[in-house]
Structures are given as structure tokens and as C-alpha cells.
PDB file of N, CA, C and O in Angstrom:
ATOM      1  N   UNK A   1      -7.325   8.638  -0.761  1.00  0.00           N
ATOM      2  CA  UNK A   1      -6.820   7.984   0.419  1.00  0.00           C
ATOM      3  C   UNK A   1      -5.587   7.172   0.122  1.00  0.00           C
ATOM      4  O   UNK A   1      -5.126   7.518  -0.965  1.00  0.00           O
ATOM      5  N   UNK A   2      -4.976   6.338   0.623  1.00  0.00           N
ATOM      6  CA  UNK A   2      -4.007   6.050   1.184  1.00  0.00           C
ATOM      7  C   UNK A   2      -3.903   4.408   0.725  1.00  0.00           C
ATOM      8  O   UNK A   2      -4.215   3.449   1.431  1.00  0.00           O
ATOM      9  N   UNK A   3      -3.358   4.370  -0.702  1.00  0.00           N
ATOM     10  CA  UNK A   3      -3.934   3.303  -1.637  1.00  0.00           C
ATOM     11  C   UNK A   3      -4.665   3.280  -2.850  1.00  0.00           C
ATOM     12  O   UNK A   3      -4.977   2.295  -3.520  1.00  0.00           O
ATOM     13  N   UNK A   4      -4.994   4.945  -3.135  1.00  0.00           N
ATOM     14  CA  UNK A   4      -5.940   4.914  -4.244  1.00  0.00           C
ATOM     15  C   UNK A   4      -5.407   5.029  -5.385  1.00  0.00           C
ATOM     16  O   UNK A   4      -6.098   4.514  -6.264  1.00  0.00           O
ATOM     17  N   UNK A   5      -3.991   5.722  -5.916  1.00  0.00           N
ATOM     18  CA  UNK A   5      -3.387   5.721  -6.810  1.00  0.00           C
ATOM     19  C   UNK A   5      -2.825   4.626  -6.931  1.00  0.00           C
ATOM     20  O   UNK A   5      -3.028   4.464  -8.134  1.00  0.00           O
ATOM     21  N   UNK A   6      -2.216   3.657  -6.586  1.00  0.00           N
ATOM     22  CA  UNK A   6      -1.558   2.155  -6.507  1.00  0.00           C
ATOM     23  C   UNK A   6      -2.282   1.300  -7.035  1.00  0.00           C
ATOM     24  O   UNK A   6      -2.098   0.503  -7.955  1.00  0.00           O
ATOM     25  N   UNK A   7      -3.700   1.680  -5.934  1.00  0.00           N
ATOM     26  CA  UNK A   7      -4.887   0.537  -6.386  1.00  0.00           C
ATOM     27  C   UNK A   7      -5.099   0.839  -7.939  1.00  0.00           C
ATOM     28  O   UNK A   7      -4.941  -0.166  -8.633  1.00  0.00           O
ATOM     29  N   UNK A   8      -5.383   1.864  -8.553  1.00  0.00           N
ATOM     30  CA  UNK A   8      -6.074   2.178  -9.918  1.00  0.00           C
ATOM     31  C   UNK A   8      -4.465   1.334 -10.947  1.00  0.00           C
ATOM     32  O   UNK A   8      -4.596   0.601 -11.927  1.00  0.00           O
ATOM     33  N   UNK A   9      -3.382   1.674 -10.436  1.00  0.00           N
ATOM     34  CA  UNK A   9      -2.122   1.287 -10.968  1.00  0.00           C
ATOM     35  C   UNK A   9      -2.054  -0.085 -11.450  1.00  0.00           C
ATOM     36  O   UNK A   9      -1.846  -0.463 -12.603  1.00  0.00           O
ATOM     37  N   UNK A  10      -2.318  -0.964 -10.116  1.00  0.00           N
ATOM     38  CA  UNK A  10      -2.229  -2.701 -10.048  1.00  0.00           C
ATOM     39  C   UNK A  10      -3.231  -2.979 -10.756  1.00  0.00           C
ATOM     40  O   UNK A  10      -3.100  -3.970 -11.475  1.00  0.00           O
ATOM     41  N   UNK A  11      -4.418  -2.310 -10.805  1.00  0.00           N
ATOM     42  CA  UNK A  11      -5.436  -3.122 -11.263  1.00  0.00           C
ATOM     43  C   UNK A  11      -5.833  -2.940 -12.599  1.00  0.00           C
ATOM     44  O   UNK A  11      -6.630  -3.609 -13.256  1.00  0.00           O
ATOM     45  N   UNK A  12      -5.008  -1.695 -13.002  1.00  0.00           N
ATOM     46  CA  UNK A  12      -4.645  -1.585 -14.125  1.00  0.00           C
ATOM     47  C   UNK A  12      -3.612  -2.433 -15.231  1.00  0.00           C
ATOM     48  O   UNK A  12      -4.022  -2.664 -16.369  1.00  0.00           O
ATOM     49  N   UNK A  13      -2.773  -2.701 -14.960  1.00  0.00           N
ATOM     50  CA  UNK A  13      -2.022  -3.844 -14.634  1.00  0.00           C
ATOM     51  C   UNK A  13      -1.797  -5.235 -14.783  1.00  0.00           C
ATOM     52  O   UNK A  13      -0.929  -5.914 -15.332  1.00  0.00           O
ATOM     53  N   UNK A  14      -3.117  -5.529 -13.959  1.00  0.00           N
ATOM     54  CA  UNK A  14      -3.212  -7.100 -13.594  1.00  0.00           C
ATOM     55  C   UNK A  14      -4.281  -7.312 -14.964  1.00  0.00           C
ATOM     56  O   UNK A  14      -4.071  -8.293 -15.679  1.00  0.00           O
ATOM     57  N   UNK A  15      -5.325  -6.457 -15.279  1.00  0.00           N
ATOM     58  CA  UNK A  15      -6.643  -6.200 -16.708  1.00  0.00           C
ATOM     59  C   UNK A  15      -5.375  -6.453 -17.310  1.00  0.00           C
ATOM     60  O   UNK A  15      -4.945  -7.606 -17.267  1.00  0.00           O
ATOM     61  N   UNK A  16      -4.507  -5.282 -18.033  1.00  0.00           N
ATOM     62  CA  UNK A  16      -3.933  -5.240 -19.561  1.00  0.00           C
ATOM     63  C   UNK A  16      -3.488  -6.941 -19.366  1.00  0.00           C
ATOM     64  O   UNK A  16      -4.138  -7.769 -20.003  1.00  0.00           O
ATOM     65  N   UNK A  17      -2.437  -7.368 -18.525  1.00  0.00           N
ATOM     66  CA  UNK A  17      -1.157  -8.390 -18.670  1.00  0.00           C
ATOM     67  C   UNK A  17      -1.670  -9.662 -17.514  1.00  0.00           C
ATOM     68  O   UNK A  17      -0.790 -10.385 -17.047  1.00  0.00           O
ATOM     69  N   UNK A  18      -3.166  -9.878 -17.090  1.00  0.00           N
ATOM     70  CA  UNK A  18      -3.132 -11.265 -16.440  1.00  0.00           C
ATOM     71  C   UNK A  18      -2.609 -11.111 -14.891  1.00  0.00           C
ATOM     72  O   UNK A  18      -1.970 -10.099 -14.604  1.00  0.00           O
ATOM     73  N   UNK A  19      -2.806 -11.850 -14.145  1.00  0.00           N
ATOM     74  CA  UNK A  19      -1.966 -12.022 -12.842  1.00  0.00           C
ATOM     75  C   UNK A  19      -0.909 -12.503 -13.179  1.00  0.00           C
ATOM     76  O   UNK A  19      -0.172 -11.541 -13.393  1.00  0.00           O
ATOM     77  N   UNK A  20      -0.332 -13.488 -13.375  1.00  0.00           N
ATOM     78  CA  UNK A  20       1.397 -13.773 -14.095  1.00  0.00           C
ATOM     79  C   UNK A  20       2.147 -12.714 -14.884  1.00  0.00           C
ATOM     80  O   UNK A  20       3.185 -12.216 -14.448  1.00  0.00           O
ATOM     81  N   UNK A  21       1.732 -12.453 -15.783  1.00  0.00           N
ATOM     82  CA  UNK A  21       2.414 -11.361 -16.922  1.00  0.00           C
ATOM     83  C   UNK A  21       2.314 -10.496 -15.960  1.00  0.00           C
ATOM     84  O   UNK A  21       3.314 -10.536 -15.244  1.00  0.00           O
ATOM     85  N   UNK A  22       1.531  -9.719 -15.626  1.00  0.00           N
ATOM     86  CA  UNK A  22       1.680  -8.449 -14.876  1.00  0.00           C
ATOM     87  C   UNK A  22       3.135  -8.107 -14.584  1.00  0.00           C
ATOM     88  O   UNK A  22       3.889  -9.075 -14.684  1.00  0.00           O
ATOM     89  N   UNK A  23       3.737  -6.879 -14.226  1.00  0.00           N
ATOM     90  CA  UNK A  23       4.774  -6.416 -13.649  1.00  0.00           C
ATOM     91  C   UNK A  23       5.018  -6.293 -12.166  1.00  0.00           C
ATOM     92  O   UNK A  23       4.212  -5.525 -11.642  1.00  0.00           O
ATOM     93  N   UNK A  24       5.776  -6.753 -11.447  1.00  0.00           N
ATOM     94  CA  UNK A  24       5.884  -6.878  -9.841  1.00  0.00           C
ATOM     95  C   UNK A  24       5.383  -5.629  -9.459  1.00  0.00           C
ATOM     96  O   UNK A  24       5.691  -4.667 -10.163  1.00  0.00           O
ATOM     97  N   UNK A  25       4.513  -5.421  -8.262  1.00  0.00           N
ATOM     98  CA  UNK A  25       4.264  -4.405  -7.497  1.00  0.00           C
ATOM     99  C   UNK A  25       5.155  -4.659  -6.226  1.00  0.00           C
ATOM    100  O   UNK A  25       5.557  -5.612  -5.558  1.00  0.00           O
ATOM    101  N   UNK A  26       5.265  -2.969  -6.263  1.00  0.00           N
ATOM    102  CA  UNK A  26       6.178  -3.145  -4.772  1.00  0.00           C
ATOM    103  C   UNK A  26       5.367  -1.704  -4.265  1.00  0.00           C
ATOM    104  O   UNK A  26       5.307  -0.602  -4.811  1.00  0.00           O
ATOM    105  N   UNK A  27       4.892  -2.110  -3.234  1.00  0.00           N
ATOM    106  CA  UNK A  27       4.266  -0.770  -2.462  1.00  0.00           C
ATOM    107  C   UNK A  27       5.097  -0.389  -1.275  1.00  0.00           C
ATOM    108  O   UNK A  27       5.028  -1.166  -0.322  1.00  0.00           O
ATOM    109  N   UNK A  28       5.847   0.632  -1.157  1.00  0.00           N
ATOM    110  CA  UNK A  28       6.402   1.149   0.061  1.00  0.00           C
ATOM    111  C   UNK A  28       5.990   2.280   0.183  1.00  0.00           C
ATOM    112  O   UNK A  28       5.439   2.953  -0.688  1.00  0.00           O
ATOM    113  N   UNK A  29       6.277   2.643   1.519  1.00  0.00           N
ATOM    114  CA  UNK A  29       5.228   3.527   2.528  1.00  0.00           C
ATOM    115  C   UNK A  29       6.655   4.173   3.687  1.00  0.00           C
ATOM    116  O   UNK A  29       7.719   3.704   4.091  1.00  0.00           O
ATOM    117  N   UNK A  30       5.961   5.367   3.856  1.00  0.00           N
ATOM    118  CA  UNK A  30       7.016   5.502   5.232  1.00  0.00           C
ATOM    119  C   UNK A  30       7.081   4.862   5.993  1.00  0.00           C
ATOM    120  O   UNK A  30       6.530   3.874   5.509  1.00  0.00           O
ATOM    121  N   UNK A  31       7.365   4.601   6.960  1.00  0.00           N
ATOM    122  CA  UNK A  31       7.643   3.622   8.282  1.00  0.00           C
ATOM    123  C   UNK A  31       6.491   4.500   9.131  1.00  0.00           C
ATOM    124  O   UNK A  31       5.572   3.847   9.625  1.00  0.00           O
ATOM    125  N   UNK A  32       6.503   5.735   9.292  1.00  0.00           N
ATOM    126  CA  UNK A  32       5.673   6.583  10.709  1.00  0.00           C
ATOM    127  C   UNK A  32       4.727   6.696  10.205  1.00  0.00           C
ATOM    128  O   UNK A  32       4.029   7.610  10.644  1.00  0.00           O
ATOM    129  N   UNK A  33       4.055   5.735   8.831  1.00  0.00           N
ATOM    130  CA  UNK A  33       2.529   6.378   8.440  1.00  0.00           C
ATOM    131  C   UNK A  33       2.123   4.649   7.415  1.00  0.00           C
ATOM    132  O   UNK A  33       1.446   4.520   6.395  1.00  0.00           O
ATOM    133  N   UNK A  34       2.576   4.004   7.913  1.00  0.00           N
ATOM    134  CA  UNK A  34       2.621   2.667   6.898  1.00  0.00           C
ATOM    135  C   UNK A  34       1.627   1.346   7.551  1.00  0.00           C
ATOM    136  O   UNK A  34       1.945   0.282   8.082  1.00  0.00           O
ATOM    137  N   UNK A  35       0.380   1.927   7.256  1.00  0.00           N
ATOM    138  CA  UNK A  35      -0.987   1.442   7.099  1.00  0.00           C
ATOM    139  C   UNK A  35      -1.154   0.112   6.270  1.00  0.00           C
ATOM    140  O   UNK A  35      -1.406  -0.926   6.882  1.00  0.00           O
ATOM    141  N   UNK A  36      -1.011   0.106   4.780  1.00  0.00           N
ATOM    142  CA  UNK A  36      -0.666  -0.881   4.143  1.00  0.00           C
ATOM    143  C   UNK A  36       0.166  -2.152   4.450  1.00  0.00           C
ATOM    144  O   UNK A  36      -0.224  -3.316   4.357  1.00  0.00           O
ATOM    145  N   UNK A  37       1.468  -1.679   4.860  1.00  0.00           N
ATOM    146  CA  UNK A  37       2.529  -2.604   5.264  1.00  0.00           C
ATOM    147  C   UNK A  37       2.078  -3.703   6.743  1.00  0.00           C
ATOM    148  O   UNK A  37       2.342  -4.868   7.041  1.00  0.00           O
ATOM    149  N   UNK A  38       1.095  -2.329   7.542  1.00  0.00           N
ATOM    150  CA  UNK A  38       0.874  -2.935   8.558  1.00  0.00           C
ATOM    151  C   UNK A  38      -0.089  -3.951   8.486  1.00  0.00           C
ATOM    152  O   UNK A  38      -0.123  -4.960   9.191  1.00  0.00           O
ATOM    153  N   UNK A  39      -1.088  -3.544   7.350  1.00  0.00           N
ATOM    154  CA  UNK A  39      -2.101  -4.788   6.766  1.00  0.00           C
ATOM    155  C   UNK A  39      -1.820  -5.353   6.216  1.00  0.00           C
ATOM    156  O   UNK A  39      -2.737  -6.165   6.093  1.00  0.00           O
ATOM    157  N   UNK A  40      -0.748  -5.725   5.406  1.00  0.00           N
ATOM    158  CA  UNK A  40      -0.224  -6.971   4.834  1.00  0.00           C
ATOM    159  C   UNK A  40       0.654  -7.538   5.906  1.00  0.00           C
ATOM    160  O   UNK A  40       0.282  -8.711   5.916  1.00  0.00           O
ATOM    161  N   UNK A  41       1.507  -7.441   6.735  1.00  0.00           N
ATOM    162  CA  UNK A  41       2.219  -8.004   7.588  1.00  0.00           C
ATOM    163  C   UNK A  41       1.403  -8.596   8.495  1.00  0.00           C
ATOM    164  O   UNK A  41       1.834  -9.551   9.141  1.00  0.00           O
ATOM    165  N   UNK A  42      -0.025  -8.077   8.705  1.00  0.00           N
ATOM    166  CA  UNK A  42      -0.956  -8.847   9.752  1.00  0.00           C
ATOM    167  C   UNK A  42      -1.292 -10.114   8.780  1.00  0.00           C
ATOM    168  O   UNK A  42      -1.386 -11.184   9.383  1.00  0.00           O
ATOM    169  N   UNK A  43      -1.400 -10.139   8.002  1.00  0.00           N
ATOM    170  CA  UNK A  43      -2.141 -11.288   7.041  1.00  0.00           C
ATOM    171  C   UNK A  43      -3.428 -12.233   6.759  1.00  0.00           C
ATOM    172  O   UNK A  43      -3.530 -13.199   6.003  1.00  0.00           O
ATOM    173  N   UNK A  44      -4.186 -11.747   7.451  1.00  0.00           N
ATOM    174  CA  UNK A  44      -5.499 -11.666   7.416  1.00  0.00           C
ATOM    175  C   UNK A  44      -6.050 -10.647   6.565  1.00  0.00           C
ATOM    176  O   UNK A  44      -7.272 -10.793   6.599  1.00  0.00           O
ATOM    177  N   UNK A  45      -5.830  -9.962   6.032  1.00  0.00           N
ATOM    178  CA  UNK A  45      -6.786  -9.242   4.723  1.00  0.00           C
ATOM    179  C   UNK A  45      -7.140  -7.712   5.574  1.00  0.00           C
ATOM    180  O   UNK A  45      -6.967  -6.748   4.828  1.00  0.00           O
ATOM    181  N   UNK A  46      -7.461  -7.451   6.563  1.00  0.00           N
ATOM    182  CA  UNK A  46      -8.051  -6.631   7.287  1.00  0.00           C
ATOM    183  C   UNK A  46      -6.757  -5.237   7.124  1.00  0.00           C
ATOM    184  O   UNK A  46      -5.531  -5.217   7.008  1.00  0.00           O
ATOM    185  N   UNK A  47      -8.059  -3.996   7.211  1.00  0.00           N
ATOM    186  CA  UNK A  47      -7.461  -3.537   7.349  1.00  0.00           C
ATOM    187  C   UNK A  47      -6.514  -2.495   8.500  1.00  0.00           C
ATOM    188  O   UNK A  47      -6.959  -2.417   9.645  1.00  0.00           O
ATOM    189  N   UNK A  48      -5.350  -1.796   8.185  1.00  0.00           N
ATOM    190  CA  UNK A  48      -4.940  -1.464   9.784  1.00  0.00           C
ATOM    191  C   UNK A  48      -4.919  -0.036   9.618  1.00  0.00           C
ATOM    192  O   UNK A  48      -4.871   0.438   8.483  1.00  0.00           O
ATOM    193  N   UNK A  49      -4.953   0.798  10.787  1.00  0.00           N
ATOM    194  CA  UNK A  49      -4.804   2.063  11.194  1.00  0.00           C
ATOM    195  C   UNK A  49      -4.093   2.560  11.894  1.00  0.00           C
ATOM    196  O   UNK A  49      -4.088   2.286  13.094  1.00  0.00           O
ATOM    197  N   UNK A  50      -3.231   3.493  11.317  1.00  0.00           N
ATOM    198  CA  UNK A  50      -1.752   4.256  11.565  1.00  0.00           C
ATOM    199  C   UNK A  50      -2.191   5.051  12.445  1.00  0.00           C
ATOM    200  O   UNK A  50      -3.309   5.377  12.045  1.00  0.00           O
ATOM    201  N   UNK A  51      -1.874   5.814  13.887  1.00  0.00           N
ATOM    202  CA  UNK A  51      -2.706   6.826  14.526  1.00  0.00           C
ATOM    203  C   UNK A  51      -0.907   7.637  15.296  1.00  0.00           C
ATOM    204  O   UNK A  51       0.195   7.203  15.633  1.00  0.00           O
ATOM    205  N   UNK A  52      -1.428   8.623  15.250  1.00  0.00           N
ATOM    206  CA  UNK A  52      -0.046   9.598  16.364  1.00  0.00           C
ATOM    207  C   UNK A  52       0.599  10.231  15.396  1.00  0.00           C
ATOM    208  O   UNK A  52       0.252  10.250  14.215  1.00  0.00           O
ATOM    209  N   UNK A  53       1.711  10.854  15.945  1.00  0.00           N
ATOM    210  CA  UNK A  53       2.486  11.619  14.889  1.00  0.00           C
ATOM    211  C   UNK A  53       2.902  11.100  13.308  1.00  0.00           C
ATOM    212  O   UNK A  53       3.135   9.905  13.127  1.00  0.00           O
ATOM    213  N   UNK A  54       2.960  11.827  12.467  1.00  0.00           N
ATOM    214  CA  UNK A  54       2.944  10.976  10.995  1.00  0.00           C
ATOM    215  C   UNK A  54       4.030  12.097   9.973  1.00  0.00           C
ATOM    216  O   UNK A  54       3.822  12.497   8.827  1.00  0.00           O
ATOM    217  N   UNK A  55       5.311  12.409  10.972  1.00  0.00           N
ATOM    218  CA  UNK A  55       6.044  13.481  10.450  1.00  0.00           C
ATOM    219  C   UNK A  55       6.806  12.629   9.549  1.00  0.00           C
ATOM    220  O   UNK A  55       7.461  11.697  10.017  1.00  0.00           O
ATOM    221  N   UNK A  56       6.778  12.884   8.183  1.00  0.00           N
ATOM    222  CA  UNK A  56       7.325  12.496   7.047  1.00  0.00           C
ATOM    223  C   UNK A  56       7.247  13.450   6.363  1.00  0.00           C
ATOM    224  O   UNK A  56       6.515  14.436   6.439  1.00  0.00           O
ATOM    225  N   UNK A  57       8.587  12.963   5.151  1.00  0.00           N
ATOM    226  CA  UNK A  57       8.242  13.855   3.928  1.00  0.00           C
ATOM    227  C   UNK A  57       7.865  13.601   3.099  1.00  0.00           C
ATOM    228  O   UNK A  57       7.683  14.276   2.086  1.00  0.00           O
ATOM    229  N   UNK A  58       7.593  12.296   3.366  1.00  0.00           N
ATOM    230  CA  UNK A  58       6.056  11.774   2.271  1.00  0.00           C
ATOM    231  C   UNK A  58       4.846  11.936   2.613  1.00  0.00           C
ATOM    232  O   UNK A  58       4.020  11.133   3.046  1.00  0.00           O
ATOM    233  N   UNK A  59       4.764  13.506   2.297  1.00  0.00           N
ATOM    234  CA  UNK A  59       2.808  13.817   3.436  1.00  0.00           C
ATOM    235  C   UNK A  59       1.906  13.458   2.609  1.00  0.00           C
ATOM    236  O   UNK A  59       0.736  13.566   2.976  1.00  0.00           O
ATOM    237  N   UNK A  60       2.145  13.038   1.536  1.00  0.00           N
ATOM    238  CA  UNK A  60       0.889  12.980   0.278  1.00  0.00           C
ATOM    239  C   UNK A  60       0.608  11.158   1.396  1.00  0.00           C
ATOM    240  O   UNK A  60      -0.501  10.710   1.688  1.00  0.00           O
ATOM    241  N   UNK A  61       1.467  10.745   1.632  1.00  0.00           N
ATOM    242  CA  UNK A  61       1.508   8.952   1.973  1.00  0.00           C
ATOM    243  C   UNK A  61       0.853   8.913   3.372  1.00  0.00           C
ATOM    244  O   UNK A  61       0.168   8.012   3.856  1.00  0.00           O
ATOM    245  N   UNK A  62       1.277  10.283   3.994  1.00  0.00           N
ATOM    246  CA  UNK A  62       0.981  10.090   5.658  1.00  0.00           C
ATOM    247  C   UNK A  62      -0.510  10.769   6.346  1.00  0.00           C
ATOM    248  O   UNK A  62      -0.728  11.711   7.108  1.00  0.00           O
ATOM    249  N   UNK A  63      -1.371   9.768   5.649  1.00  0.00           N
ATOM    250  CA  UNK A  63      -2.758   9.465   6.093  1.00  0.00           C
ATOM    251  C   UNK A  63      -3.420   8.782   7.371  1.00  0.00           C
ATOM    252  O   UNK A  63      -4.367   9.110   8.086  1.00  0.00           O
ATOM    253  N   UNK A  64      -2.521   7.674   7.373  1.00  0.00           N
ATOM    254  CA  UNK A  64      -2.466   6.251   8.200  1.00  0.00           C
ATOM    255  C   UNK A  64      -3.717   5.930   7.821  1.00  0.00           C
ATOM    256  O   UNK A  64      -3.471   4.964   8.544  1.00  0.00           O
ATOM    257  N   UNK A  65      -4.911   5.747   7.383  1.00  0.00           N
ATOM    258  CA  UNK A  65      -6.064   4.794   7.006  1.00  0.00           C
ATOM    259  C   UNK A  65      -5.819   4.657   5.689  1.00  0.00           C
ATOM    260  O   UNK A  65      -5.482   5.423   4.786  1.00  0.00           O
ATOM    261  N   UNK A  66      -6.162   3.049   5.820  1.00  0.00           N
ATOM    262  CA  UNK A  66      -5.811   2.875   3.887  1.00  0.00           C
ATOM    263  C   UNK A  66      -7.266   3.014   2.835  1.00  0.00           C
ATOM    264  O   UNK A  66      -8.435   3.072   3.214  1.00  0.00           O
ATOM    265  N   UNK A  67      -6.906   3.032   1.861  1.00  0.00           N
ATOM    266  CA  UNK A  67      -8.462   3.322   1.084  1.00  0.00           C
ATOM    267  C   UNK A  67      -9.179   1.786   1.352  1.00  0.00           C
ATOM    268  O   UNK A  67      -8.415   0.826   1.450  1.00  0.00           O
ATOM    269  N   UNK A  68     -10.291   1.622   1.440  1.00  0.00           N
ATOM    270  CA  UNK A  68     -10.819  -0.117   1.455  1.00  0.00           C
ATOM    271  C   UNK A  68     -10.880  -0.911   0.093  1.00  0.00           C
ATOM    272  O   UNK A  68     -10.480  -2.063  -0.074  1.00  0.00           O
ATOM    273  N   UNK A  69     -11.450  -0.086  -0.847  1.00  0.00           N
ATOM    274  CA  UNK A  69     -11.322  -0.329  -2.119  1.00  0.00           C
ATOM    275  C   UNK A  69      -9.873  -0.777  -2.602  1.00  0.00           C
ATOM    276  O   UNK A  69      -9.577  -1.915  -2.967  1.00  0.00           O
ATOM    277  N   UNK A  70      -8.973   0.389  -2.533  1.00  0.00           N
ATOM    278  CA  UNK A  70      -7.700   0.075  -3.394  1.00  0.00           C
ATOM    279  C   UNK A  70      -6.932  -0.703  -2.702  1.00  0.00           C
ATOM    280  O   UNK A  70      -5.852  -0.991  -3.219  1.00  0.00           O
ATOM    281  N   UNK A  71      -7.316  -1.363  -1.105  1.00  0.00           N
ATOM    282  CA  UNK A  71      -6.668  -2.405  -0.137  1.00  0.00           C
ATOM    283  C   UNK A  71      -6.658  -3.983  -1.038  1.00  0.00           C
ATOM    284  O   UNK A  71      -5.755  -4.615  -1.588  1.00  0.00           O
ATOM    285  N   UNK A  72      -8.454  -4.270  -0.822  1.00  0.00           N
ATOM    286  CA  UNK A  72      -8.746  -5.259  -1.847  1.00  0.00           C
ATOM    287  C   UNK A  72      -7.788  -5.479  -2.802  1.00  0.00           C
ATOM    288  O   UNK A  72      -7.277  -6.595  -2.717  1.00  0.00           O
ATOM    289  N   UNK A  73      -7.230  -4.531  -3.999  1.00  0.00           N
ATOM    290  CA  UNK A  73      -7.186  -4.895  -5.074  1.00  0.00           C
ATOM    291  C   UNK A  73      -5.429  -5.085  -4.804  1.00  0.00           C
ATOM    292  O   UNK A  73      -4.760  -5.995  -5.293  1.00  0.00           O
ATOM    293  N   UNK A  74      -4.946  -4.085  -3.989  1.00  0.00           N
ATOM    294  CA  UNK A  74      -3.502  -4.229  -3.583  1.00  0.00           C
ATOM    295  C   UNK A  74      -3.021  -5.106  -2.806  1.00  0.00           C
ATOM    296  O   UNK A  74      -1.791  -5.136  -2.754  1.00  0.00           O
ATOM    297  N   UNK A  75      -3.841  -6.162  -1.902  1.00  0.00           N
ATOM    298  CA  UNK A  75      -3.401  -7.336  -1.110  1.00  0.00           C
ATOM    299  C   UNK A  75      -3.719  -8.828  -2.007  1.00  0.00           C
ATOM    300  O   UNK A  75      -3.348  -9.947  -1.653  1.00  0.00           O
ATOM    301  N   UNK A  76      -4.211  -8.619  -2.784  1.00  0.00           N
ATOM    302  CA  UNK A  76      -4.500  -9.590  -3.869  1.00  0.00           C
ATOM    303  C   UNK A  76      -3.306  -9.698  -4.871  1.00  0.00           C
ATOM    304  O   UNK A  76      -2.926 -10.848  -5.089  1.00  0.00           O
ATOM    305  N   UNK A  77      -2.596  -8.597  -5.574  1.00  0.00           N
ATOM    306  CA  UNK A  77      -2.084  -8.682  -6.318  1.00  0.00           C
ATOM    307  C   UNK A  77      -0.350  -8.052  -6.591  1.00  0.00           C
ATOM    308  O   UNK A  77       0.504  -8.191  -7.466  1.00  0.00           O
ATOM    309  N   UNK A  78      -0.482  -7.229  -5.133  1.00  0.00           N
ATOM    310  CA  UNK A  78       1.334  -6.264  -4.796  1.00  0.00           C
ATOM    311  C   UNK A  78       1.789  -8.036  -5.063  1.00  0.00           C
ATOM    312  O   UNK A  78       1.070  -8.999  -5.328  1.00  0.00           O
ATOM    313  N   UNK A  79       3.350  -7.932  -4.850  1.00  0.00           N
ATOM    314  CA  UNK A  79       4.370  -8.709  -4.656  1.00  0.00           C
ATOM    315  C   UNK A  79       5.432  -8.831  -3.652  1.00  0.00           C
ATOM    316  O   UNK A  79       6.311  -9.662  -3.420  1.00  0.00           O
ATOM    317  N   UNK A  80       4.883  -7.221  -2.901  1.00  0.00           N
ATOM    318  CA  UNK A  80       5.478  -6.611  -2.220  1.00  0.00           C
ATOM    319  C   UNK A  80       4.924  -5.453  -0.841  1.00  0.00           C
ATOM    320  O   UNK A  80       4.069  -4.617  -1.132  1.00  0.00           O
ATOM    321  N   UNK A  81       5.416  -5.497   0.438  1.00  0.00           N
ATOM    322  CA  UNK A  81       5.078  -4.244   1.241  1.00  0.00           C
ATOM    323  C   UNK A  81       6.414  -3.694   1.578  1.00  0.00           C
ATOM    324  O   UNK A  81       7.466  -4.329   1.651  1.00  0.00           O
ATOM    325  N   UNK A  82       6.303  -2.929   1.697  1.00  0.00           N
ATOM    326  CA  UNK A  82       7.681  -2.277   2.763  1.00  0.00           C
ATOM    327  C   UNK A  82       7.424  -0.997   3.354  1.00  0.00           C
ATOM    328  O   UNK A  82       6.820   0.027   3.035  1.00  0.00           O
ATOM    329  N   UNK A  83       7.864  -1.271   3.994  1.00  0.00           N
ATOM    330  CA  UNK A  83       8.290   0.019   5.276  1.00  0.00           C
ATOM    331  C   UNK A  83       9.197   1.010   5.483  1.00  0.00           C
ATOM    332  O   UNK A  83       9.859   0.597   6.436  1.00  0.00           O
ATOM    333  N   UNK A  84       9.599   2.011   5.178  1.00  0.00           N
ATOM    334  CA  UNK A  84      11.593   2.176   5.404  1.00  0.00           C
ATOM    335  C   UNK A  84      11.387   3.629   5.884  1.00  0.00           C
ATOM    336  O   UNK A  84      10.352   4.202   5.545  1.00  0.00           O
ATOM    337  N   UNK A  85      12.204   4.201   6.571  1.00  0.00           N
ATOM    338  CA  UNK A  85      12.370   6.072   7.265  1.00  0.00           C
ATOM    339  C   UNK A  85      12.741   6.545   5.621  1.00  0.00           C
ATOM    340  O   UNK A  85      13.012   5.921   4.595  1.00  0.00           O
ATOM    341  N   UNK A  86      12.546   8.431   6.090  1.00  0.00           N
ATOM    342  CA  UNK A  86      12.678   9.190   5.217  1.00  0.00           C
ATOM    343  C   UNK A  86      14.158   8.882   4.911  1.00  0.00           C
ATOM    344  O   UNK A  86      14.442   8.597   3.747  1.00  0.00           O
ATOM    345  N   UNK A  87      14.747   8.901   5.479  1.00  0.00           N
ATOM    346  CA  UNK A  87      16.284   8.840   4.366  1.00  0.00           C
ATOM    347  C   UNK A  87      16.252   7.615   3.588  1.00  0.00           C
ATOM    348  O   UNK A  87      17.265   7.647   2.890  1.00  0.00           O
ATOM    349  N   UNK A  88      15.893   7.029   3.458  1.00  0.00           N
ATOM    350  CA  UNK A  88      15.686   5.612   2.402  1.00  0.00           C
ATOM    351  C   UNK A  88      14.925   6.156   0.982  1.00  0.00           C
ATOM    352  O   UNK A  88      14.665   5.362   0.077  1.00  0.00           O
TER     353      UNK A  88
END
């Protein structure tokens, strides 16, 4: 799902090097499928759901539900969300 490679990434990550040491996460997402971004920009922890067309050429990304598991571990510890269209 939609977070699960990131999640295993950060939390990989945050184990070897600490929350400080760690290396900045930056999670970006398409804009027409950006689930994540939309749950961190709400800021309450919860998570959000992308629904309608999801034409990107990031189809591996364009799920719109985020994993719940790899949410947890990615709103705790990214540095970063973003959003941006396919030409970016």
C-alpha cells in the first residue's frame, strides 16, 4: 500500500541513527493521488483518502489509501510532505 516502502525506509533509519542523527525524510506523492500529504496537512494523525481519477505516472503511488502501519511510523518521523503534478 501506499506508504509501505517509505515506512520500512524511515524506520529503518530512525533504529540504525536515533531520531536526530537520522537523515531528513521527504515523502512526495503526486498531487492527483496524495493521501499522505493530505494526512499530514490535516494534522491530527488520521488518516486521509484520495478517491476519483488518479491519472499519474506515478501508478505504483496512485492508490489514494495510505498503509496504517507505515502512516504511524511516517507522521512521527518524515521532515517532510509534498505534493507536486507529473512534470515536477
Amino acid at each position: 500500500g501506499v506508504g509501505a516502502y517509505a515506512g520500512a525506509v524511515q524506520a529503518f533509519l530512525t533504529a540504525k541513527f536515533g531520531g536526530e542523527a537520522a537523515p531528513k525524510v521527504i515523502v512526495v506523492e503526486p498531487n492527483k493521488a496524495d493521501c499522505l500529504y493530505r494526512s499530514a496537512l490535516a494534522g491530527d494523525g488520521k488518516l486521509r483518502v484520495v478517491t476519483g481519477e488518479m491519472d499519474t505516472i506515478m501508478a505504483g503511488l496512485a492508490c489514494g489509501e495510505p498503509n496504517p502501519m507505515a502512516w504511524e511510523i511516517l507522521w512521527k518521523y518524515s521532515d517532510m510532505f509534498i505534493s507536486c503534478p507529473d512534470y515536477v
